[in-house]
C-alpha positions, 0 to 999 in steps of 0.5 A: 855116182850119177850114172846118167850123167856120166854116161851122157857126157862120155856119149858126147866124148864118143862122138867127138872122136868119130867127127875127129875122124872126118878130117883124117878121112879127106886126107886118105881121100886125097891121097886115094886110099880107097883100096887095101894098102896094107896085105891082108887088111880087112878094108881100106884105109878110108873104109877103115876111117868111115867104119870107125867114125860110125862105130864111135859115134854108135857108141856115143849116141848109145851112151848119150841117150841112156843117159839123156834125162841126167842133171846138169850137175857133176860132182868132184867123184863123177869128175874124176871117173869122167876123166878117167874113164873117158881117157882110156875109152877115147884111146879104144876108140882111136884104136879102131882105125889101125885095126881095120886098116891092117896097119896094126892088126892086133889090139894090144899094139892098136890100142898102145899106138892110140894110146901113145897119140892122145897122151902126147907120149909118142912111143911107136909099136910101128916098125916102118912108118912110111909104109902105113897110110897117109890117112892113118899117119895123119889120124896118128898124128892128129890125135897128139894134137886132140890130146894136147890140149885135153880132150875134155877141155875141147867139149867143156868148151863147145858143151852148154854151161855146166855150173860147177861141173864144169869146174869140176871136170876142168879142174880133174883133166887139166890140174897144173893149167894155171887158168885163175886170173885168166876167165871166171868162167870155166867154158871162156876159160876153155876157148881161150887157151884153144885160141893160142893153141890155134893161133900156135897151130897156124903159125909153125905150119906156115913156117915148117911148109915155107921151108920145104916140108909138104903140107901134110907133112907140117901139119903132123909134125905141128901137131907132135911139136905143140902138143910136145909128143912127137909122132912123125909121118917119116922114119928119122922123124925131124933128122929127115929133111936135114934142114938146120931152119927146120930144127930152129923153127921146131926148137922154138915151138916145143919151148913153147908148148912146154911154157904154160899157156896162161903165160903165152895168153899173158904175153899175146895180150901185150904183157911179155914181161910176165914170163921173164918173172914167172919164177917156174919159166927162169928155172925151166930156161935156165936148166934147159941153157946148162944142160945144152952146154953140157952136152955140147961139151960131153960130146965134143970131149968123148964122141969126137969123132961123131962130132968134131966140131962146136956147131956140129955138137952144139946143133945136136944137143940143142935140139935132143936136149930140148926135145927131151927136156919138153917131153916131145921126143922128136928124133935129129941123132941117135942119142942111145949111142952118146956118152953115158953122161949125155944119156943120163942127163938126157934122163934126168930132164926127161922126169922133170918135164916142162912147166905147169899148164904147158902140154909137156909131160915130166913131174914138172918144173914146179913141183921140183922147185917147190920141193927144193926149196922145202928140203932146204928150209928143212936142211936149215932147221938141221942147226936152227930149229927155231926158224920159221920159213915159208915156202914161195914161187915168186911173190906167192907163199905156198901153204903146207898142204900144198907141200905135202900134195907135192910131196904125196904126188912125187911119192906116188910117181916114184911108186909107179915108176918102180912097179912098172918097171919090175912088171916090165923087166919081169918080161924080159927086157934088160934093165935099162930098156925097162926102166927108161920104157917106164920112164918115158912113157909115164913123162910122155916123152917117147923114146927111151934108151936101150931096145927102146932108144929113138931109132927102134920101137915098142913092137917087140915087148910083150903084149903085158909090157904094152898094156904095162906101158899103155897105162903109164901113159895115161897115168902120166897124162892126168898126173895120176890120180884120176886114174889111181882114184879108180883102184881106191875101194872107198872111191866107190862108196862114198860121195 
């Protein structure tokens, strides 16, 4: 392993985090939070950003310097731990700020909250977020939006060239974003998807403010929609403002950050039709109509009392349908209390998630088609052995090793998927909050069903339920093997 040069560029990651911080800052600035607003908080929220910025950027220069002698040169191992270990130091770091602020005094729930928001999950141990302060909401909220994108594609794209390291390091934090035909090289490549993440960023903040929604308030919520998270700086999150040109405007922004944004660069740059024949966008709009109508009828057919008429059912299920399918997890209606269908369906779509090289969590859509449509071919060999068929995505023909990387990851998930919901159940919780926690926070989606359904939170699980939790997200995140790479022995022996 290349320690200098691990350390430099987790130095270089630190201090980006503490310059982050300075946006947060001139908003607790602005709202004049330069005294104590929560009891018993060791400083104010503006100290709280100021002294946090420092430390981390301490922290950075620390690590830059034990490292500054390093060669530009990055292999596929140090990529990895890079990755790893930068995700969950970033998430420390953005920790801090709700420590000293009062607003989550103790580490476990800080580093669970902060956790949460740069893996896009948005899973709360808050109980009531309105009381926090606007300077932490908006920290909060802004590290979904640092997170949604990757935090290591933002400083491969400011960092000089890296050669093949910086391939290495892309290709270790964003391994489903579909760059090929896009730029040759790794930082042009970096820039551009920043650009339609910008362009994106711009676009919803100036609709949702047209329509009534503070500036503060439609920034946060842009940064939960596009990074498919799913933080609110209110209690009833998006069913707060009552506006049905609100949910459009965030119905159609959380589709577009659960489509790939190689499609999107596509589609900017004149070639629409290049969505309509990517085979994964079809499947994933196609599921997401079925299941709308689906619901719509559910609820129409056994909540009709709560919804008692189409536009009324049909608004709401499209809107928590598609917050769940693209692993957002904005809230407009307590779906734990829908029919036991709905729930389940609601389920299903949160483990698919959206498509590749999208923000949005899940397994993907293209990993279940590529799955299917294995298992039929295997189905057909049943009763003709002889027949020889390769899989496809549109015109691509996949070769067996990327079936069975497929295969292995999904194996993988499910194996963690249960592991974690025993150690979870083990603490206390009934089976259903257990396993939909589980369920949601290693999909990033958020809100779970049971004691963990979208009108309650994370606070009352057990710190080891949290910790359980926080690292499901993260595992989530980086699709699991940067971080289950760190627990193989022979991951530190060999090159």
């Amino acid at each position: 392993m290349n320690w200098r040069v691990v350390y430099k560029l987790l130095g270089i990651l630190c201090v980006f985090i503490g310059i982050s911080m300075v946006i947060p800052l001139l908003w607790a600035l602005h709202y004049g939070e330069t005294g104590r607003t929560t009891a018993g908080a060791p400083m104010s929220p503006v100290l709280a950003l100021i002294v946090s910025m420092a430390f981390a950027c301490a922290v950075g220069i620390g690590l830059y310097m034990a490292g500054r002698r390093s060669r530009e040169e990055v292999f596929h191992r140090e990529a990895l731990f890079i990755v790893g270990i930068g995700w969950l130091l970033t998430a420390a770091l953005g920790a801090v700020p709700y420590m000293l602020s009062g607003v989550l005094p103790s580490p476990v729930d800080a580093y669970f909250e902060s956790m949460s928001g740069f893996t896009t999950t948005g899973s709360t141990v808050l109980v009531d977020i309105e009381a926090a302060p606007k300077g932490i909401l908006f920290w909060r909220s802004f590290t979904h939006w640092l997170g949604g994108m990757g935090i290591v594609v933002v400083f491969l794209a400011v960092l000089p060239a890296l050669g093949a390291g910086g391939k290495q390091l892309f290709r270790s934090e964003v391994s489903t974003v579909q760059a090929e035909g896009l730029k040759p090289r790794v930082k042009e490549t970096a820039l551009l998807l920043w650009r339609v993440y910008l362009l994106f960023t711009v676009a919803e903040t100036v609709l949702l403010w047209a329509q009534g929604m503070s500036l503060f308030d439609a920034l946060c919520h842009t940064f939960g929609t596009l990074a498919t998270a799913g933080f609110s700086p209110r209690q009833d999150s998006i069913g707060a403002y009552h506006s049905l040109g609100i949910e459009l405007t965030v119905i159609v922004f959380m589709v577009i950050g659960a489509t790939s944004f190689g499609l999107h660069y596509h589609v900017l740059r004149g070639r629409p039709l290049n969505l309509f024949r990517d085979v994964e966008w079809r499947v994933f709009v196609g599921v997401l109509a079925v299941a709308i109508a689906a619901v719509t009828v559910n609820l129409l057919a056994q909540a009709r009392s709560e919804y008692p008429t189409l536009g009324r059912a049909l608004r709401s299920s499209a809107f928590q349908v598609t917050s769940i399918f693209t692993t957002t997890g904005f809230g407009t209606d307590d779906f734990n209390r829908w029919p036991a269908f709905s729930r389940m369906l609601l389920v299903v779509l949160m483990i698919t998630g959206g498509c590749a090289g999208s923000t949005a969590g899940g397994i993907k859509v293209a990993r279940l088609v590529i799955l299917v449509r294995a298992a039929l071919h295997h189905l057909e060999k049943v009763f003709r052995p002889q027949t020889v068929r390769a899989v496809r995505i549109g015109n691509t023909v996949l070769s067996e090793q990327v079936v069975h990387a497929v295969t292995g990851f999904v194996v993988l998930y499910m194996a963690v998927v249960v592991t974690a919901a025993l150690v979870v159940a083990a603490t206390g919780p009934d089976i259903v909050t257990s396993f939909t926690a589980v369920t949601a926070t290693i999909n990033t989606t958020g809100p779970g069903l049971g004691m963990v359904g979208p009108l309650e939170h994370y606070s009352h699980l057990a710190p080891v339920a949290k910790v359980t939790l926080s690292l499901c997200m993260v595992l989530g995140r980086l699709e699991l093997f940067a971080i289950l790479v760190l627990f193989v022995p022979a991951f530190w022996r060999s090159r």
